[in-house]
C-alpha positions as CSV (number, residue, x, y, z in Angstrom):
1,X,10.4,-38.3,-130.0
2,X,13.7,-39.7,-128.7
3,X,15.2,-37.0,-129.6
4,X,13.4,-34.6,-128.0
5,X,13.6,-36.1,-124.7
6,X,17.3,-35.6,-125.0
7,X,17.2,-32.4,-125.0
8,X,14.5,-32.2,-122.1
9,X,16.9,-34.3,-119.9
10,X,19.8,-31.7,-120.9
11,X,18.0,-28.9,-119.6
12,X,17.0,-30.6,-116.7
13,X,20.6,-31.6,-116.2
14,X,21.8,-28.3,-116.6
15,X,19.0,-26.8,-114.4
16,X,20.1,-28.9,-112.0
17,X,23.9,-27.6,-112.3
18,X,22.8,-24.4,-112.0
19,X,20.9,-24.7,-108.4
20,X,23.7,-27.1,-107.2
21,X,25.6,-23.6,-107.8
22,X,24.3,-21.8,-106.4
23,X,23.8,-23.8,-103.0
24,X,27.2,-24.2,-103.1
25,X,28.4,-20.4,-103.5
26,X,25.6,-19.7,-100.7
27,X,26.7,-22.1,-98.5
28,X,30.6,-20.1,-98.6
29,X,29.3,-16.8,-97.2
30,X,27.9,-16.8,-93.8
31,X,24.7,-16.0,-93.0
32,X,25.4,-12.7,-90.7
33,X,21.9,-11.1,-88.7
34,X,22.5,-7.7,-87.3
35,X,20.5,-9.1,-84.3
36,X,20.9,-12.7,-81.8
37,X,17.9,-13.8,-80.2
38,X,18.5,-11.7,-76.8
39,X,20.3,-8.7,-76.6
40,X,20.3,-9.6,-73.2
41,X,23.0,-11.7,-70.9
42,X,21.7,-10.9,-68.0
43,X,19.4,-11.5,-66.3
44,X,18.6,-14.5,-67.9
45,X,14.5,-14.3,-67.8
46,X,13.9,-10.4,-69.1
47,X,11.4,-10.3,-71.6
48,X,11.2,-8.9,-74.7
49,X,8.5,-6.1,-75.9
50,X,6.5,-6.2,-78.9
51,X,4.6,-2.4,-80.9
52,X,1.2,-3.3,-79.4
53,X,-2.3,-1.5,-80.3
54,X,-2.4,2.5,-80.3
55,X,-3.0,4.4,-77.1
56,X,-5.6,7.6,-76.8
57,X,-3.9,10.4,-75.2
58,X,-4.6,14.3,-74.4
59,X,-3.0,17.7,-75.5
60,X,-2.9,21.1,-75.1
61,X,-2.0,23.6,-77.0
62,X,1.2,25.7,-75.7
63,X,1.3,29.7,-76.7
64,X,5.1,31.3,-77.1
65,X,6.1,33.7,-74.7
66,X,6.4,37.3,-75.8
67,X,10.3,38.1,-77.6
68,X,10.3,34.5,-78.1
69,X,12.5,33.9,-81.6
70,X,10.8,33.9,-84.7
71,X,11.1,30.1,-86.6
72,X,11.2,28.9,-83.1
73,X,11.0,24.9,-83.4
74,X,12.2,24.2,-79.9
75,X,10.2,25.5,-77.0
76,X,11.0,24.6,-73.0
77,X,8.5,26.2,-70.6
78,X,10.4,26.0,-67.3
79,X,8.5,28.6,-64.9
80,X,5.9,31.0,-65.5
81,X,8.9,33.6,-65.9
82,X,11.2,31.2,-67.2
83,X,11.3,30.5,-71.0
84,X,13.8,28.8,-73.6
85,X,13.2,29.1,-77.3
86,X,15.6,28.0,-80.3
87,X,15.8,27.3,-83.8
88,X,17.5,24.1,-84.0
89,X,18.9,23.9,-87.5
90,X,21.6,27.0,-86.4
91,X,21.6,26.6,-83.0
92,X,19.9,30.2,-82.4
93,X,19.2,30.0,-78.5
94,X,16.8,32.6,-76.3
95,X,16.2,32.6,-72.7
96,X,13.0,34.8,-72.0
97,X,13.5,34.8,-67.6
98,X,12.0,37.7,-65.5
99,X,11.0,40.1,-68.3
100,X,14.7,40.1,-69.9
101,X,16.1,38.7,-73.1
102,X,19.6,36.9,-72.6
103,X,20.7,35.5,-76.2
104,X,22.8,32.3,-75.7
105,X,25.4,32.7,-77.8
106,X,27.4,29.4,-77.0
107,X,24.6,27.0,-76.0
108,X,24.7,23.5,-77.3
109,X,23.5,23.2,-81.3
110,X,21.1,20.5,-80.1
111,X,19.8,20.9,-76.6
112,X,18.2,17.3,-76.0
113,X,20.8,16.1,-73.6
114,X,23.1,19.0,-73.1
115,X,21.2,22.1,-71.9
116,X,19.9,21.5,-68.2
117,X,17.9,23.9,-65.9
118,X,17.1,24.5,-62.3
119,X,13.7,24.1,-60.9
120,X,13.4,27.8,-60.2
121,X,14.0,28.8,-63.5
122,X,16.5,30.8,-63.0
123,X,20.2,28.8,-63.8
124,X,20.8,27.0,-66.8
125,X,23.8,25.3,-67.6
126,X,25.2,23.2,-70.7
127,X,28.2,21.0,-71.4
128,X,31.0,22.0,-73.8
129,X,34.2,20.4,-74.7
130,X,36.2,23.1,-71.8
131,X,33.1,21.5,-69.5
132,X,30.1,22.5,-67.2
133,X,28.9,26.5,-68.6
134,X,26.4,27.4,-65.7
135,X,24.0,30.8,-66.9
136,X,22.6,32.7,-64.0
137,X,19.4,35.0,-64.5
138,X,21.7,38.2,-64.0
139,X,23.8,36.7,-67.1
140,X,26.7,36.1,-64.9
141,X,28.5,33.2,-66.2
142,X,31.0,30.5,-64.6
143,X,32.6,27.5,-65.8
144,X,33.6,24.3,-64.3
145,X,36.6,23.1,-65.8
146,X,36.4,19.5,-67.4
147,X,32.8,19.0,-66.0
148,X,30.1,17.0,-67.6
149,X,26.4,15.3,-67.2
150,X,25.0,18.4,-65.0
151,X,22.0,18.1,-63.0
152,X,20.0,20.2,-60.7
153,X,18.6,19.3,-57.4
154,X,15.3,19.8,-56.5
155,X,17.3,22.8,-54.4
156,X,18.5,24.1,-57.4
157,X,22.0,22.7,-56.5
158,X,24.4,21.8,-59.5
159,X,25.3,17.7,-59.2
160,X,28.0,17.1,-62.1
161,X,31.0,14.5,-62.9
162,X,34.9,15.7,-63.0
163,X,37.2,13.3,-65.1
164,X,40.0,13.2,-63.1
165,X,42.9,11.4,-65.2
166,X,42.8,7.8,-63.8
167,X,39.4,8.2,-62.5
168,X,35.6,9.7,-62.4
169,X,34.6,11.8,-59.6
170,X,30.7,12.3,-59.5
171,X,30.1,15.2,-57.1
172,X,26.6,16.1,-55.4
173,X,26.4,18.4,-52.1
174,X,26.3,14.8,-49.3
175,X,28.8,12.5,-51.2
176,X,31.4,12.2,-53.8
177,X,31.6,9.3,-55.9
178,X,34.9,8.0,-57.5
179,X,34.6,5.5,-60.5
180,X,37.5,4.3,-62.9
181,X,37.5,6.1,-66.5
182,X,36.7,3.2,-67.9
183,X,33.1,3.4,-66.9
184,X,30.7,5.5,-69.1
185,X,27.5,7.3,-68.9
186,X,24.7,8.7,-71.4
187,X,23.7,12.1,-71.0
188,X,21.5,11.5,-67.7
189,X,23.1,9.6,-65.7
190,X,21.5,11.3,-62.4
191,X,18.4,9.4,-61.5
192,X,15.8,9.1,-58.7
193,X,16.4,12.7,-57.7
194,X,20.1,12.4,-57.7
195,X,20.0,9.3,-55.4
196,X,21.7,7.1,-57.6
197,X,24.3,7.4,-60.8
198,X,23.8,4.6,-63.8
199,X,27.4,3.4,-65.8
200,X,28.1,1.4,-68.3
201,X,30.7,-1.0,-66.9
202,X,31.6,-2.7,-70.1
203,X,28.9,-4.3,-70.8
204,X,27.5,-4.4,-67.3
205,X,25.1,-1.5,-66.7
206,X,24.8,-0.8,-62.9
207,X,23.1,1.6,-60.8
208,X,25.5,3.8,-58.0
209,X,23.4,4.4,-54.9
210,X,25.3,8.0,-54.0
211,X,24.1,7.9,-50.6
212,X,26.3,4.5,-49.9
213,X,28.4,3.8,-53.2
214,X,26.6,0.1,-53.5
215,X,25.9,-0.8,-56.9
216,X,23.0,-3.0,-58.0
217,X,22.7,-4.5,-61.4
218,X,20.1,-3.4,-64.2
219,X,21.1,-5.7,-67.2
220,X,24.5,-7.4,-69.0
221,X,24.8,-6.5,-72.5
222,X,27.5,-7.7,-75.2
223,X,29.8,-4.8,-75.1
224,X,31.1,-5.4,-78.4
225,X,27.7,-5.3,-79.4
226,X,26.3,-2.3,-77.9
227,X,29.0,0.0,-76.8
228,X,27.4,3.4,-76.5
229,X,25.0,4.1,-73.6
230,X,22.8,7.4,-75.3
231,X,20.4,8.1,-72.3
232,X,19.0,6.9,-69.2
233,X,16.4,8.3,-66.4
234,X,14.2,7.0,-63.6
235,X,10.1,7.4,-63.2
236,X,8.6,5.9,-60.0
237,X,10.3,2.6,-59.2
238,X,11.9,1.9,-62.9
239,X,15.0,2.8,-64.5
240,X,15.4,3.0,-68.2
241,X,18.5,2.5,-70.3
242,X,19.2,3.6,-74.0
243,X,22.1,2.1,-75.8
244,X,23.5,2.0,-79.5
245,X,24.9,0.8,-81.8
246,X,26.5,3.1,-84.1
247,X,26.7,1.0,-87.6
248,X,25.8,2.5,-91.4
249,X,22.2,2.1,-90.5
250,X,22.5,2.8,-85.9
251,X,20.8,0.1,-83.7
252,X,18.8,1.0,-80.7
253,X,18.3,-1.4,-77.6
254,X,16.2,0.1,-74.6
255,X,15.8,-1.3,-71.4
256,X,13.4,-1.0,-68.6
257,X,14.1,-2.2,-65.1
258,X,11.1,-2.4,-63.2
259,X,10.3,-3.8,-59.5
260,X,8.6,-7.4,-61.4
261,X,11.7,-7.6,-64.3
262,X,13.4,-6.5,-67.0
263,X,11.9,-5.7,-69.9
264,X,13.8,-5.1,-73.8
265,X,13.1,-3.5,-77.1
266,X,15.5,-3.4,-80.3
267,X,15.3,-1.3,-83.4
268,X,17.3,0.0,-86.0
269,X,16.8,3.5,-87.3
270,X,18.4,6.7,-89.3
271,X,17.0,9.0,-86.8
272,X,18.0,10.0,-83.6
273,X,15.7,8.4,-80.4
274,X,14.8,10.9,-77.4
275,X,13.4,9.4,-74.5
276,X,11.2,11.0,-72.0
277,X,8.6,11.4,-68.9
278,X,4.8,12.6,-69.8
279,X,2.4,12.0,-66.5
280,X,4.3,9.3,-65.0
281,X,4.2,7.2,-68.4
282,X,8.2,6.7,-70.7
283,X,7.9,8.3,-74.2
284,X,10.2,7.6,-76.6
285,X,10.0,8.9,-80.3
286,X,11.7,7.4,-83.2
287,X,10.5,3.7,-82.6
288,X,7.6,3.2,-84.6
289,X,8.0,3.3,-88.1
290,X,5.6,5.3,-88.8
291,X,7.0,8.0,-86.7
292,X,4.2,7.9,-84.0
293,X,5.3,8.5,-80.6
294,X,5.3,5.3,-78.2
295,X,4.4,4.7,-74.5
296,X,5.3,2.3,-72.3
297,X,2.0,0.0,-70.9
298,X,1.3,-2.8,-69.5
299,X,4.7,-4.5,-70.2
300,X,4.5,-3.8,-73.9
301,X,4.7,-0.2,-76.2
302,X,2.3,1.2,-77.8
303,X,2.1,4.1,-80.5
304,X,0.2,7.3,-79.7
305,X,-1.5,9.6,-82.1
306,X,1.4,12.1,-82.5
307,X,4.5,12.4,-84.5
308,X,7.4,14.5,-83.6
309,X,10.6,15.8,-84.3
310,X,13.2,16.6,-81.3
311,X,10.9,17.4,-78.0
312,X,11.4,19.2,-74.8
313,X,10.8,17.8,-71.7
314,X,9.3,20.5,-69.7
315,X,8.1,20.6,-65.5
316,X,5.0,19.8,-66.7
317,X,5.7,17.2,-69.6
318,X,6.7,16.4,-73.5
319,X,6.3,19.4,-75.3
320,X,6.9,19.6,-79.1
321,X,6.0,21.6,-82.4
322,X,3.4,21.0,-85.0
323,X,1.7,22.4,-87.9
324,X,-0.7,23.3,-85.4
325,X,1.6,24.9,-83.5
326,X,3.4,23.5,-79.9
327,X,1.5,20.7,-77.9
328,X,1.8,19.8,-74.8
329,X,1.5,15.7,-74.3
330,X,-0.6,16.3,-71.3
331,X,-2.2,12.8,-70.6
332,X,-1.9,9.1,-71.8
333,X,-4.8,6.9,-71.2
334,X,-3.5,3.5,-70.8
């Protein structure tokens, strides 16, 4: 009997060992979390979001124009005579405008951020690495020499930035802007209409009035952290920010400034977030897990029905493909 609990009391010694081993080798490597608490330095009182219950919403079905390419997967409805269509995986790019096919042979392989339009359907223009390529209807084409981040004016006028060595230059037709080259910009930077410009001055994201030059603050961020601003827009009185962070597995933060705070959400994901406008509510795909599209209500997100790849933001909203063919996100009930 003795003897027995002699060897009970060795394995319990050497048990024992064991854990004090393993506390000890754990307690040598740091404990490392690819996110803090808040994202957020300033202000000091934004609030994080949460994925809250799903959202009902309406669609439509969308039909392709005549000549449009086939294996379309990309489809931008601009005016009733006005028509994009591409196959994303090779870049294949077709503007149906006024009854005439123009093949566009150097448009951007992914058009989600470089290929912009005017409101009348008839100029299109796209950033390369020469700069601004501006496409008229009568396939004239121009380019402006080390342009970037196009946008067109409810007038159809051309806004765009020029790096000029030391500094920025962001031109629209009332007022030109000059910022140092330090600052940086995600692929809309034009917001409210052209009103304003949004930067990323390390760290400190700031909107530009470009009526008076003022800047006003939207959020601080850890620059280290979060160094690459992806996206931005406006939609009635907020302003929306994407950033990343581009590790093995890329980190996400969004941020929406609205008239009553600042609001956050983090993620990490393999795939490639859009953000967008659908009747007046933010959509943003590649959030949810699942792959559902979210919406933005009532201070929190919440996942709609639909899943989708790369979408188009069209005049009249989100449109993307299907296996039942394109829908148009037409209305969010919130």
């Amino acid at each position: 009997m003795k003897r027995w609990w002699w060897i009970g009391f060795g394995v319990m010694a050497i048990a024992i060992m064991i854990i004090a081993a393993i506390i000890h080798q754990n307690s040598m490597v740091p404990v490392t979390r690819w996110a803090t608490a808040n994202p957020l330095i300033r202000p000091q009182h934004s609030q994080a979001m949460s994925l809250a219950s799903p959202l009902e919403d309406q669609t439509e079905t969308i039909s392709l124009p005549p000549h449009h390419l086939d294996g379309t997967d990309w489809y931008l409805p601009i005016t009733q005579h006005s028509h994009i269509t591409y196959i994303l995986h090779d870049g294949q790019a077709r503007w149906i405008v006024n009854n005439h096919v123009l093949t566009l042979n150097n448009a951007p392989t992914d058009p989600v951020g470089q290929l912009i339009y005017a409101p009348n359907g008839q100029i299109l223009a796209w950033s390369t690495p020469q700069g601004l390529v501006v496409l008229h209807a009568n396939n004239t084409q121009t380019l402006i020499p080390h342009a970037l981040a196009g946008y067109f004016t409810s007038h159809n006028v051309l806004d765009y930035v020029i790096s000029m060595g030391s500094h920025l230059q962001v031109h629209t037709p009332d007022y030109t802007l000059s910022l140092p080259t330090t600052f940086t910009f995600g692929y809309h930077p034009f917001v409210f209409h052209a009103h304003a410009f949004i930067v990323d001055n390390q760290g400190h994201l700031e909107q530009y009035s470009l009526i008076t030059g003022h800047a006003v603050p939207i959020a601080t961020v850890r620059p280290a952290r979060w160094p690459d601003v992806i996206d931005s827009l406006s939609y009635s009185h907020n302003i929306v920010v994407l950033l990343k962070r581009p590790t093995a597995l890329p980190a996400y933060l969004l941020i929406v400034k609205t008239p009553h705070g600042v609001l956050w959400y983090r993620w990490q994901t393999g795939l490639k977030p859009q953000i967008g406008i659908s009747s007046g509510h933010l959509v943003i795909n590649n959030l949810d897990p699942s792959g559902q599209l979210v919406t933005l209500a009532h201070d929190n997100l919440h996942p709609l029905p639909q899943s989708t790849g790369l979408f188009s933001q069209s005049p009249r909203g989100i449109i993307f493909q299907t296996s039942q063919g394109f829908i148009l996100l037409s209305h969010i009930i919130s």
